[in-house]
DRENPA-3360 file (N, C-alpha, C; in nm, 2 decimals, always signed):
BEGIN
1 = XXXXXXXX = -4.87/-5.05/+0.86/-4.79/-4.96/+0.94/-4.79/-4.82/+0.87 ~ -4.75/-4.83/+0.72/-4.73/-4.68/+0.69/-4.86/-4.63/+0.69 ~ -4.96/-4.66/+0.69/-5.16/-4.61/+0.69/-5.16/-4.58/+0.85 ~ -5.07/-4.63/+0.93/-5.08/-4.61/+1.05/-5.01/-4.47/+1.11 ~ -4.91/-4.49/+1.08/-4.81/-4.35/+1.07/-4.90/-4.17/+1.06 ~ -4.95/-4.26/+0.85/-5.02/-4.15/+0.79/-5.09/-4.10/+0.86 ~ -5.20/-4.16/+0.95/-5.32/-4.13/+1.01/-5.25/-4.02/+1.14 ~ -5.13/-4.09/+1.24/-5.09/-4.02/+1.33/-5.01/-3.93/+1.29;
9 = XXXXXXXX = -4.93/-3.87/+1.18/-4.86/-3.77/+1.11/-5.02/-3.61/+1.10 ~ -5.13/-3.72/+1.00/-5.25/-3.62/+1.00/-5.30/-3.57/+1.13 ~ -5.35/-3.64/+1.21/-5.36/-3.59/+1.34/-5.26/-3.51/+1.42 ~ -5.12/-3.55/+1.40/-5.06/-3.41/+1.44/-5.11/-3.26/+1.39 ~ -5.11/-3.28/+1.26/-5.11/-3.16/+1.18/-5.24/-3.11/+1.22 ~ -5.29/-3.16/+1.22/-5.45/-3.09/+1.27/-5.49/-3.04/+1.37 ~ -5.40/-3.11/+1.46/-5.38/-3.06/+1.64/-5.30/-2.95/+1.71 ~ -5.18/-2.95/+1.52/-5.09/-2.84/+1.62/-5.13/-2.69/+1.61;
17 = XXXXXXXX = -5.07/-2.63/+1.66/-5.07/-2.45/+1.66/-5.01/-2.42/+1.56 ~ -5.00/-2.29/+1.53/-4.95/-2.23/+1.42/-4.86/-2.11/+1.53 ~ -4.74/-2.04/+1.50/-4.66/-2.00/+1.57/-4.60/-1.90/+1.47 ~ -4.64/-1.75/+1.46/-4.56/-1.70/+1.38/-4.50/-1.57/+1.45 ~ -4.39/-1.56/+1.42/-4.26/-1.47/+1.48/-4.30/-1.32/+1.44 ~ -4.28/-1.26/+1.49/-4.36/-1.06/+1.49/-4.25/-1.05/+1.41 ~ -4.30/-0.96/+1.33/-4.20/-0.90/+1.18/-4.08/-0.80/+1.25 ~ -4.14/-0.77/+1.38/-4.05/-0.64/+1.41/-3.93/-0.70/+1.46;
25 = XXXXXXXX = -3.95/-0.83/+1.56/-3.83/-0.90/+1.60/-3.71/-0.98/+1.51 ~ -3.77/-0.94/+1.38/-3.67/-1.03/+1.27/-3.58/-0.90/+1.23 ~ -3.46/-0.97/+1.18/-3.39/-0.87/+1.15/-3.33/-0.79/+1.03 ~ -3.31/-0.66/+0.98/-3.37/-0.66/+0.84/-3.24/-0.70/+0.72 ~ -3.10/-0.78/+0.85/-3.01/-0.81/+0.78/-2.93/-0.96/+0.78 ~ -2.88/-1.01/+0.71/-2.83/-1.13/+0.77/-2.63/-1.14/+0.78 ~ -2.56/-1.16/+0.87/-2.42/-1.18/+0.86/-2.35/-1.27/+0.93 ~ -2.26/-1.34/+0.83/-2.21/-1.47/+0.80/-2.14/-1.46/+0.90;
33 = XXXXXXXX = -2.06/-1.38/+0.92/-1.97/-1.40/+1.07/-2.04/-1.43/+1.17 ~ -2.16/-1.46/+1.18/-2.20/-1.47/+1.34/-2.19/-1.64/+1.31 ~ -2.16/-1.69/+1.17/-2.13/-1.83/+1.18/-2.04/-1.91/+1.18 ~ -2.02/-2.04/+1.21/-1.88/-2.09/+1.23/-1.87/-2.14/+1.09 ~ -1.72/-2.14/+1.02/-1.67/-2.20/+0.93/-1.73/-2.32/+0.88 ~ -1.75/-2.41/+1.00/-1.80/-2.54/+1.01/-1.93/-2.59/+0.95 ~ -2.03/-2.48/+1.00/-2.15/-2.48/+0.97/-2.22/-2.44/+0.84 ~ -2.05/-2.33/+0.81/-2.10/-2.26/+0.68/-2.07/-2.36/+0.57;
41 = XXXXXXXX = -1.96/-2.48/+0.61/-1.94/-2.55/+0.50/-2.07/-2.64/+0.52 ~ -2.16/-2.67/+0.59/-2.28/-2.75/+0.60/-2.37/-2.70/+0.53 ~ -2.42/-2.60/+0.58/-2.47/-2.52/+0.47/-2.47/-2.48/+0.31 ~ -2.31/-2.53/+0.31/-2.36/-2.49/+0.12/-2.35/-2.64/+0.08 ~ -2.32/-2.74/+0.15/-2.38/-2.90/+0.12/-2.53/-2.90/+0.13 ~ -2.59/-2.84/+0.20/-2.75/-2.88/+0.21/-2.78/-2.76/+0.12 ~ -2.70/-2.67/+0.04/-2.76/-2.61/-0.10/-2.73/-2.70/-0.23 ~ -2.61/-2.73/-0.19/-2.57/-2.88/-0.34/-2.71/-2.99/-0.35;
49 = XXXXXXXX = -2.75/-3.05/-0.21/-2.83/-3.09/-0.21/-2.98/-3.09/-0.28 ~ -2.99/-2.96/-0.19/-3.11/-2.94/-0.26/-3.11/-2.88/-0.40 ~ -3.03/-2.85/-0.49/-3.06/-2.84/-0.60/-3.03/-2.95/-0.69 ~ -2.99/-3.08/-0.61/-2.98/-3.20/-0.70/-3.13/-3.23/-0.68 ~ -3.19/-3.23/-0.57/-3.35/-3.25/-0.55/-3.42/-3.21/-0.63 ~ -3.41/-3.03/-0.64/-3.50/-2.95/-0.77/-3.48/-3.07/-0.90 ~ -3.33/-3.11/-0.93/-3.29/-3.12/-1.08/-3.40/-3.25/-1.10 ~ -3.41/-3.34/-0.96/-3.45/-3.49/-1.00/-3.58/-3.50/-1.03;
57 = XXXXXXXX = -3.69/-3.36/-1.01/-3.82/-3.34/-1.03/-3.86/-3.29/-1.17 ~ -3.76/-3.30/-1.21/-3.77/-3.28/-1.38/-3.69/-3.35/-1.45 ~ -3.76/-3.47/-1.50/-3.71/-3.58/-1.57/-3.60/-3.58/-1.66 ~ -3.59/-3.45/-1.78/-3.51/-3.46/-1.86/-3.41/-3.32/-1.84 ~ -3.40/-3.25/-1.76/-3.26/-3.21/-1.65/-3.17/-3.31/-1.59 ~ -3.28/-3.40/-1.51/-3.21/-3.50/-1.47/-3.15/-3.65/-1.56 ~ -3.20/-3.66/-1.65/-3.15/-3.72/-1.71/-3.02/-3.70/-1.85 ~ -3.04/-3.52/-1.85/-2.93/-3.48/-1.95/-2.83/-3.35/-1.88;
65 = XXXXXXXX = -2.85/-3.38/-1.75/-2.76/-3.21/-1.73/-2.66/-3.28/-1.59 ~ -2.57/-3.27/-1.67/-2.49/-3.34/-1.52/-2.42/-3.25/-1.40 ~ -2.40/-3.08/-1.45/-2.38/-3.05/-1.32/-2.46/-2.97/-1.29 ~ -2.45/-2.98/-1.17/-2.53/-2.85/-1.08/-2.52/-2.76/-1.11 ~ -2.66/-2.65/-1.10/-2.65/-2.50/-1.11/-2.63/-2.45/-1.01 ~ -2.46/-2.38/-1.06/-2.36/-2.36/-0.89/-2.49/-2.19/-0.89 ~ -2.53/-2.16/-1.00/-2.62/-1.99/-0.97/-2.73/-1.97/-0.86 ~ -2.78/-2.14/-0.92/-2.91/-2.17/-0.76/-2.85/-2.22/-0.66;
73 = XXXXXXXX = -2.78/-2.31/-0.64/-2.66/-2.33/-0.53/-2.64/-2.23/-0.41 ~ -2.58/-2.11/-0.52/-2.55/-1.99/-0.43/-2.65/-1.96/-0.38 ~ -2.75/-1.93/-0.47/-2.87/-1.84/-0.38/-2.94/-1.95/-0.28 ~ -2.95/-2.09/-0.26/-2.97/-2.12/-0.15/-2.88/-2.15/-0.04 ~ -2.76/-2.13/-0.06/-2.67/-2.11/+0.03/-2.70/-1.96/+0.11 ~ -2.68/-1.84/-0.01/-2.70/-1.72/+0.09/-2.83/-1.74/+0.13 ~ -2.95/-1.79/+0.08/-3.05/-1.80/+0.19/-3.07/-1.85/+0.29 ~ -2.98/-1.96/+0.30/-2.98/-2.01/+0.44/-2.85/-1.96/+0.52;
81 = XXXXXXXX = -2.71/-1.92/+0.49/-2.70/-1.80/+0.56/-2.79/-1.70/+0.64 ~ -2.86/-1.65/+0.54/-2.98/-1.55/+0.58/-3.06/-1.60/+0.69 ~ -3.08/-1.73/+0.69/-3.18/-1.75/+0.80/-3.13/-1.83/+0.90 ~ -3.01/-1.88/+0.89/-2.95/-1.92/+1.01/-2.86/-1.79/+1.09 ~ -2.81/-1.68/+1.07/-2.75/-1.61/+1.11/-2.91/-1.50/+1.16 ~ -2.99/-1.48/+1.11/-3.15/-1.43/+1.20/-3.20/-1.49/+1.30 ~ -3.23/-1.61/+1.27/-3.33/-1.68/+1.36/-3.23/-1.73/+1.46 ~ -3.13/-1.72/+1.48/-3.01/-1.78/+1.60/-3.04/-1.64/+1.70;
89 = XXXXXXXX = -3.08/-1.55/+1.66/-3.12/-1.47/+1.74/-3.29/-1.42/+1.79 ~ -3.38/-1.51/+1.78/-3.45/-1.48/+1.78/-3.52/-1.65/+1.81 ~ -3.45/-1.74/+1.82/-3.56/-1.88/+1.85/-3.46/-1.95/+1.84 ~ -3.42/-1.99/+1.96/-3.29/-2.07/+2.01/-3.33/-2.24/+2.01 ~ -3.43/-2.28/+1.98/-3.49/-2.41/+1.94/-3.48/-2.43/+1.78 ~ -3.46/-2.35/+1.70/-3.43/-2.35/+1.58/-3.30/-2.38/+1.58 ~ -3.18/-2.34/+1.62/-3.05/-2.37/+1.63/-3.00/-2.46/+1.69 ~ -3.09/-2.49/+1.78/-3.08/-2.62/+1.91/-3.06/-2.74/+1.82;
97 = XXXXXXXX = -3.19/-2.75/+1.76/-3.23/-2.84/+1.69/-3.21/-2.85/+1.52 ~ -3.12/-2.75/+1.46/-3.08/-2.71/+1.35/-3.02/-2.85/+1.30 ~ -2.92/-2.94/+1.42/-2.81/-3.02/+1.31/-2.88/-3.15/+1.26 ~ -3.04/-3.17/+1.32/-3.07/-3.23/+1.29/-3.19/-3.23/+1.14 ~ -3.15/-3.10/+1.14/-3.24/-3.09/+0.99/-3.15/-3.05/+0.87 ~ -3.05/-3.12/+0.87/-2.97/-3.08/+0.75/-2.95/-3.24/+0.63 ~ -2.93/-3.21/+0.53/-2.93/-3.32/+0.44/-2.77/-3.44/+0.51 ~ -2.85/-3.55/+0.55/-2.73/-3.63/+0.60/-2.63/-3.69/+0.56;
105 = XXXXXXXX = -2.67/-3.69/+0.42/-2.57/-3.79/+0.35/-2.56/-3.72/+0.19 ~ -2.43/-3.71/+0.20/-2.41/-3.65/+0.02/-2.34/-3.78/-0.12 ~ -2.36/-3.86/-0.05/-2.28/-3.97/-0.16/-2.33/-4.01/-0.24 ~ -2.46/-3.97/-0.28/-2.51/-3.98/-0.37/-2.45/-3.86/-0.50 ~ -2.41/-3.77/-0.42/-2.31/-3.68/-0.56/-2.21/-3.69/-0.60 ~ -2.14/-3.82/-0.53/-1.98/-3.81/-0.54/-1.97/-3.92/-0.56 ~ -2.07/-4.02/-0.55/-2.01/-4.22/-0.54/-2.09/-4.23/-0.67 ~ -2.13/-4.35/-0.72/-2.16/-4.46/-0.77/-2.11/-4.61/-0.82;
113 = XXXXXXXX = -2.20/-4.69/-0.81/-2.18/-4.86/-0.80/-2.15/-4.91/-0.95 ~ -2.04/-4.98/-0.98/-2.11/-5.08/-1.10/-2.08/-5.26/-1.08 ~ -2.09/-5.28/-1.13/-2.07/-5.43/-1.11/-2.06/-5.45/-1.25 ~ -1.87/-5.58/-1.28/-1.89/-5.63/-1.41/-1.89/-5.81/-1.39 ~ -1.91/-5.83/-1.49/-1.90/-5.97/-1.45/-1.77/-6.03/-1.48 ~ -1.76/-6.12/-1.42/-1.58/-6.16/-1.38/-1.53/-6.22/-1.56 ~ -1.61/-6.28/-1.58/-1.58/-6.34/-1.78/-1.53/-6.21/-1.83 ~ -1.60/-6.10/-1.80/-1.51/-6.01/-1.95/-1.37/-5.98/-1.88;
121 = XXXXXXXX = -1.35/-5.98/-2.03/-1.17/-5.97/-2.01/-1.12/-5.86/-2.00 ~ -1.20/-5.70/-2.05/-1.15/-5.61/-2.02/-1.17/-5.54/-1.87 ~ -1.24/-5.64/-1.80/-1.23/-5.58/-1.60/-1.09/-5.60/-1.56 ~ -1.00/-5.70/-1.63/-0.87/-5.69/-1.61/-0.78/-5.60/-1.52 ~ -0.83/-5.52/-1.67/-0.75/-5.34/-1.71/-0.76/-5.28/-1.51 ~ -0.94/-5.25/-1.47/-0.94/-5.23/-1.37/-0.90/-5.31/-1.27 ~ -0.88/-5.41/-1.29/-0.85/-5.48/-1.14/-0.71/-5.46/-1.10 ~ -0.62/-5.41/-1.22/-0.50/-5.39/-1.22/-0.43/-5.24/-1.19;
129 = XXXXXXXX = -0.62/-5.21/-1.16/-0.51/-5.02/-1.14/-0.56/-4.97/-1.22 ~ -0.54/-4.99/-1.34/-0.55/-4.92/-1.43/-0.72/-4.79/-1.48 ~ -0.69/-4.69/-1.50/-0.78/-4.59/-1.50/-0.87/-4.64/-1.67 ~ -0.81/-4.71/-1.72/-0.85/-4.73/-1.91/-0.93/-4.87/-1.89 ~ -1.05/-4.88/-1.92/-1.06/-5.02/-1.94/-1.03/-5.11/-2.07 ~ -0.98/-5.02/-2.16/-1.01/-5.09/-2.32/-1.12/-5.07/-2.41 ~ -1.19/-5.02/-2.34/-1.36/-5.02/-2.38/-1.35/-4.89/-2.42 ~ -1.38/-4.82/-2.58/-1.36/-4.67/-2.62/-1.48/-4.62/-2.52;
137 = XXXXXXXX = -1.62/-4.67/-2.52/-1.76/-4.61/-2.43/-1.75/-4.57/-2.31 ~ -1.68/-4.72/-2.25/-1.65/-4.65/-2.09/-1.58/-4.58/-2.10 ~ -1.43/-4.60/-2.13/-1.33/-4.48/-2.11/-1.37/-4.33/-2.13 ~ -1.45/-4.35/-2.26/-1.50/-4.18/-2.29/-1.58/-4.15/-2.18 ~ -1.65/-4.18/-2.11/-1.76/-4.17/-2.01/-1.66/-4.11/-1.90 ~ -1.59/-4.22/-1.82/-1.49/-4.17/-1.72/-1.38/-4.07/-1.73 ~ -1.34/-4.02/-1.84/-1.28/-3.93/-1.91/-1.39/-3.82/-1.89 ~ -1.46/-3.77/-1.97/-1.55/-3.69/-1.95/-1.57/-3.65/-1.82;
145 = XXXXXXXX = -1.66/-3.73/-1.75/-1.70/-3.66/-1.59/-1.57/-3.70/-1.53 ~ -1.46/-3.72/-1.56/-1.34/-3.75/-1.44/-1.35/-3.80/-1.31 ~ -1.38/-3.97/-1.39/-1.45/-4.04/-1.26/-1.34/-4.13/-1.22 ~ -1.28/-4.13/-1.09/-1.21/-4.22/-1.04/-1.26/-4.36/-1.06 ~ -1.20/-4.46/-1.09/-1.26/-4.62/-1.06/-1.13/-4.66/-0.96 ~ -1.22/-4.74/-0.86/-1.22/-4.78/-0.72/-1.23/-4.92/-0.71 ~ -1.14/-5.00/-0.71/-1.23/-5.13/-0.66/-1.26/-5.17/-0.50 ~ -1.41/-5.25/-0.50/-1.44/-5.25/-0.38/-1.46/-5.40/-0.35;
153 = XXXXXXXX = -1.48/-5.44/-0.21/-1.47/-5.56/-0.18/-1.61/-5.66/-0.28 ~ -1.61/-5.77/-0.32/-1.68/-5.82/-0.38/-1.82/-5.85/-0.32 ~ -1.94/-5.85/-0.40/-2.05/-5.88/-0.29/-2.09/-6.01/-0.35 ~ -2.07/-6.04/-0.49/-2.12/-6.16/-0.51/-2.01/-6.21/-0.61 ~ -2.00/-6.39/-0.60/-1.90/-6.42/-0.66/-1.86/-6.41/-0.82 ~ -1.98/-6.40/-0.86/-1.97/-6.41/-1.01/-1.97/-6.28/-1.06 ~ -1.92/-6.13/-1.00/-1.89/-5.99/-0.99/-1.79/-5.97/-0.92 ~ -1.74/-5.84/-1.03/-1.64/-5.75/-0.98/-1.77/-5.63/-0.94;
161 = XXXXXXXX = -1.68/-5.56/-0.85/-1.78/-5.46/-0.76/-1.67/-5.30/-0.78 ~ -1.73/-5.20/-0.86/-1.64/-5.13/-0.81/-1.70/-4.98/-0.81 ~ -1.69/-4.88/-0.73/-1.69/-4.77/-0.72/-1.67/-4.66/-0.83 ~ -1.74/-4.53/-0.89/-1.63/-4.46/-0.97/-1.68/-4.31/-0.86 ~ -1.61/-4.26/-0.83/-1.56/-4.12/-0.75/-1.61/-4.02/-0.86 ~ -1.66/-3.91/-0.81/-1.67/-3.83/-0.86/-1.60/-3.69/-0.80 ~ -1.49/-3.58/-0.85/-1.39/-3.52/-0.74/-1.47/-3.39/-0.68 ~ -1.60/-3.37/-0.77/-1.66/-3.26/-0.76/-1.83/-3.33/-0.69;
169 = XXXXXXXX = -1.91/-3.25/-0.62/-2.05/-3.31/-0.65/-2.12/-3.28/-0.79 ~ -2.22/-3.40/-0.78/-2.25/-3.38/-0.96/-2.38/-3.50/-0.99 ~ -2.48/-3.43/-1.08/-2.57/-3.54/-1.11/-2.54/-3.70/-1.18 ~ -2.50/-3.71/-1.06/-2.39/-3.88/-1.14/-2.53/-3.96/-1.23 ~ -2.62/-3.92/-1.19/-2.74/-4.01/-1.30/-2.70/-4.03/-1.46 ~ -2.63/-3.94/-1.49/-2.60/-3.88/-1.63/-2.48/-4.00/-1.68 ~ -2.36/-3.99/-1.61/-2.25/-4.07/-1.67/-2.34/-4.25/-1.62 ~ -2.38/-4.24/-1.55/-2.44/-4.37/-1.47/-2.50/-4.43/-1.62;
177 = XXXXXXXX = -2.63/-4.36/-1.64/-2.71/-4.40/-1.75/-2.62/-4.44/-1.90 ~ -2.54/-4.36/-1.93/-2.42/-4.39/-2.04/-2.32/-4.51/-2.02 ~ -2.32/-4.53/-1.90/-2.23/-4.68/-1.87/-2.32/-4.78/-1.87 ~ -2.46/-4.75/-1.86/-2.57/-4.89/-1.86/-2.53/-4.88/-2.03 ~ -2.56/-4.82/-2.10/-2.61/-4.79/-2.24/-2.48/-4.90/-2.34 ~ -2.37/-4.90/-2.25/-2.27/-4.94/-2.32/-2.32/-5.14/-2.30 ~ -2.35/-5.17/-2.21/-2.40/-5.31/-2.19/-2.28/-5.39/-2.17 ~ -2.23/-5.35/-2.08/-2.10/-5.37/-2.02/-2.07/-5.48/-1.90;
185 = XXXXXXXX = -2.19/-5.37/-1.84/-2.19/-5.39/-1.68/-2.38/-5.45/-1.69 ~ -2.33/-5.54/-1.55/-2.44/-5.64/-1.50/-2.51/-5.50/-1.40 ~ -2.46/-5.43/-1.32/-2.57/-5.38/-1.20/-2.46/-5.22/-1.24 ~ -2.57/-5.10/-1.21/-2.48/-4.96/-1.22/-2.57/-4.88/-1.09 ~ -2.52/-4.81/-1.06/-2.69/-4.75/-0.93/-2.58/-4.61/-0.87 ~ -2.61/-4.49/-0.88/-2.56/-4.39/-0.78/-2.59/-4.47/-0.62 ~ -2.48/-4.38/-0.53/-2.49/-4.46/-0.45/-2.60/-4.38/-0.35 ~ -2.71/-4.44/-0.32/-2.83/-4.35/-0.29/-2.86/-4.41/-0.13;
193 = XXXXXXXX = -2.78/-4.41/-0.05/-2.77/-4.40/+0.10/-2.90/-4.31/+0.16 ~ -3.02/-4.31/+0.11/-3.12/-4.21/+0.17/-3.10/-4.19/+0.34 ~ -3.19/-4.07/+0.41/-3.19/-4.08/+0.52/-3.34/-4.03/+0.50 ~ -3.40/-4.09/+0.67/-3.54/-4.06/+0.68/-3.59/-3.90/+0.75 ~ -3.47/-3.89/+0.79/-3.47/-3.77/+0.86/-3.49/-3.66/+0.78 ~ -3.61/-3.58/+0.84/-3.65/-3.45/+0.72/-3.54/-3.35/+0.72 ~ -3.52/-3.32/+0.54/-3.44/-3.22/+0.51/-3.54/-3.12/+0.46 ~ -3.41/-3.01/+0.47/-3.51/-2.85/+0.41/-3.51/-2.89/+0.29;
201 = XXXXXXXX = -3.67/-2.85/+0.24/-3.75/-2.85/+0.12/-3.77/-2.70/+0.08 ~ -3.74/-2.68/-0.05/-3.78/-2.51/-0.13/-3.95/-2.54/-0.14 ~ -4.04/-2.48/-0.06/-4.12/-2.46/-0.07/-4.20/-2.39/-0.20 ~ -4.16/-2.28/-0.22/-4.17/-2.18/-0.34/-4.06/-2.12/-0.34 ~ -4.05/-2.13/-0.51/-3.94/-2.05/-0.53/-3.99/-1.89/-0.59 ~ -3.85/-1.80/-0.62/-3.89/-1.69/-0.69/-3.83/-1.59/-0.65 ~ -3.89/-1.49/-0.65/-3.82/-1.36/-0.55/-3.79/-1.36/-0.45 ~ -3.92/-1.38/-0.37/-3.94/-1.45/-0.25/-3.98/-1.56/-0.26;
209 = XXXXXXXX = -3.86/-1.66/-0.17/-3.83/-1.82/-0.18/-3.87/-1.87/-0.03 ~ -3.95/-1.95/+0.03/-3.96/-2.03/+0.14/-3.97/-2.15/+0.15 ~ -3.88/-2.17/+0.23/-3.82/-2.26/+0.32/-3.89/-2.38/+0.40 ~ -3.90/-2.48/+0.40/-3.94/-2.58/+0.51/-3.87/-2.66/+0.61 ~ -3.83/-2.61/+0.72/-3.70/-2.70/+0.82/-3.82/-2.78/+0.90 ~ -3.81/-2.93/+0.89/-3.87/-3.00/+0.99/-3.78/-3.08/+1.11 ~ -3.82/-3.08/+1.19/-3.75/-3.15/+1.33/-3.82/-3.27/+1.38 ~ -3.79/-3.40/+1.31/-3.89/-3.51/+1.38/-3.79/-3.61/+1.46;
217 = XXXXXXXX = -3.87/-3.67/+1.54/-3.81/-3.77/+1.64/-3.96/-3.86/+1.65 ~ -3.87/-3.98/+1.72/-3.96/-4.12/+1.71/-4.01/-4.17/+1.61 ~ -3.90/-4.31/+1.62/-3.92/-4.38/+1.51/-3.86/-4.33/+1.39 ~ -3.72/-4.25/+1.36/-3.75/-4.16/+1.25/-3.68/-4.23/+1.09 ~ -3.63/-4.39/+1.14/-3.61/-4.43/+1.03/-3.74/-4.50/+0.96 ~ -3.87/-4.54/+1.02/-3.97/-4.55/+0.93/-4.03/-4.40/+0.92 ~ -4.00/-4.33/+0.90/-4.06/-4.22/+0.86/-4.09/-4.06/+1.00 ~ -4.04/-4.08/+1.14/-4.09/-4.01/+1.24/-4.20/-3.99/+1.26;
225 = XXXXXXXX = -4.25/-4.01/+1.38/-4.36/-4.03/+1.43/-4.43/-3.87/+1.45 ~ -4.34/-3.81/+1.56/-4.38/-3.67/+1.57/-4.30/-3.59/+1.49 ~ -4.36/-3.45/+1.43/-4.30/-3.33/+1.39/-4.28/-3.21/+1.44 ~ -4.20/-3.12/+1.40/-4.23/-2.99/+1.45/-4.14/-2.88/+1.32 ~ -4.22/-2.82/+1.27/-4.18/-2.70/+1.16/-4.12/-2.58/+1.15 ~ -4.04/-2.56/+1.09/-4.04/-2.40/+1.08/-4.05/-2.38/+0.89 ~ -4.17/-2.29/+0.88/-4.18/-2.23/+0.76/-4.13/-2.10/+0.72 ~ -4.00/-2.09/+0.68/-3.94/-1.90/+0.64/-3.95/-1.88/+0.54;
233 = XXXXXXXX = -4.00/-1.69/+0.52/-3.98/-1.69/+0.40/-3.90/-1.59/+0.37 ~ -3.82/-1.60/+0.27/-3.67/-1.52/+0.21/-3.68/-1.43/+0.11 ~ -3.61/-1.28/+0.12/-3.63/-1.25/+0.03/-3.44/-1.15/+0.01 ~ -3.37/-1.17/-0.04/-3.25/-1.13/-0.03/-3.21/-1.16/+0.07 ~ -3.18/-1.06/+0.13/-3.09/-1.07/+0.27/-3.17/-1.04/+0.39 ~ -3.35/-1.07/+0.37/-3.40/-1.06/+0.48/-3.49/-1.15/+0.49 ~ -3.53/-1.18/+0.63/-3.59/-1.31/+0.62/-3.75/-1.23/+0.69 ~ -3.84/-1.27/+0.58/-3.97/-1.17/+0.60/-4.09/-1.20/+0.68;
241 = XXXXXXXX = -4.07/-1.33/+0.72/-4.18/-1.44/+0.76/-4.10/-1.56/+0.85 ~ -4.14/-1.61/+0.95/-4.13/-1.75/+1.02/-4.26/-1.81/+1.03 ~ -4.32/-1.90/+1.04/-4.45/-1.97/+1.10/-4.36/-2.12/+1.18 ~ -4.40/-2.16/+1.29/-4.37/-2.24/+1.34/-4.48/-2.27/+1.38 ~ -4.47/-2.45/+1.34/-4.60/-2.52/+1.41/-4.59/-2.67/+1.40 ~ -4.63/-2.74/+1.49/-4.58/-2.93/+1.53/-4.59/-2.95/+1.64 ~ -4.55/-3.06/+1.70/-4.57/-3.09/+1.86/-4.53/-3.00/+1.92 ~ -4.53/-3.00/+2.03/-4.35/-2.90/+2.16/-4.25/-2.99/+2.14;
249 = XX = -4.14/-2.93/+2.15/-4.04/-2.99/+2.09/-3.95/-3.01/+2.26 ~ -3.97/-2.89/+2.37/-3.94/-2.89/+2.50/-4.09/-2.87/+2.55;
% end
């Protein structure tokens, strides 16, 4: 099936058009008020996002830096300001089809799983409420990133199941890895809810940064069948480049 996909994914690409927007009709400014509140808080989630993405492509960021760089954050927030307050005027299928290209799920920055086993004596502490388990390792861990513990319904009988909250988003990989290390816990895992639906990817970064918004349908939890692109490219507060190219989307 996925060799099957692959093959019809390549054949799109080869088939489709390339579609690029006249420089003159872009605009040489971008402003926030033309957006709703609502959108703008979506927006700087799909920048949290993606800079937990950049972090996870370099092994030992991701494995030793636990918050986000709120510096890159911003700048892809104002870049996508930048190109959602442009292109809303200039390609109404981009907006149309905007809510489906945003990162769908964030719980991976805010949740993660552990599981102890019901014999140790210090799950107690938690089953009772209590924020301390007894344990100097864990406590210092939960103390540090100021992780809520949760208990959750049980999945298996010979396990406690419980959640730890994180109040901020944050590369939970970091405290995760430090509660394996303690040898505590039977199962630990961020809670990694993926979705198949394409999100914006940082194409290149730098001065000038571009953008990849894809729009797929059919089939799109094995992977979507059809695509359709928009390639921008950013450079402060103007957006310098569009290429649009994929099926018809209407």
């Amino acid at each position: 099936m996925n060799k099957m996909l692959y093959l019809l994914l390549l054949l799109i690409i080869i088939s489709c058009t390339n579609h690029s927007v006249d420089p003159e009709e872009i605009q040489s400014y971008s402003n926030d008020s033309l957006l709703s509140d609502s959108l703008k808080a979506i927006l700087y989630s799909d920048a949290q996002n993606m800079e937990f993405e950049i972090m996870q492509k370099n092994e030992t960021i991701y494995n030793t830096m636990p918050w986000l760089d709120e510096d890159n954050v911003q700048k892809h927030y104002n870049d996508f300001i930048t190109i959602y307050s442009i292109i809303s005027k200039i390609d109404t299928n981009f907006i149309k089809y905007s809510r489906a290209m945003h990162f769908s799920d964030s719980k991976y920055l805010t949740e993660s799983l552990v599981a102890v086993d019901t014999n140790k004596i210090w799950v107690k502490n938690w089953l009772n409420g209590k924020q301390e388990s007894g344990i100097k390792k864990i406590d210092n861990v939960i103390k540090q990133f100021n992780l809520k513990v949760v208990e959750i319904e049980m999945f298996f009988s010979d396990l406690y199941t419980f959640e730890l909250l994180s109040p901020i988003p944050m590369n939970l990989n970091v405290p995760i890895n430090l509660l394996e290390q303690t040898n505590e816990f039977n199962y630990t895992s961020i809670n990694s809810a993926y979705s198949f639906i394409p999100n914006p990817v940082l194409v290149d970064a730098g001065k000038t940064r571009t953008y990849l918004f894809s729009y797929g349908w059919g089939d799109c939890p094995s992977g979507c069948i059809h695509m359709h692109t928009w390639q921008i490219k950013v450079n402060d507060d103007k957006v310098l480049q569009v290429l649009e190219s994929g099926e018809p989307i209407e």
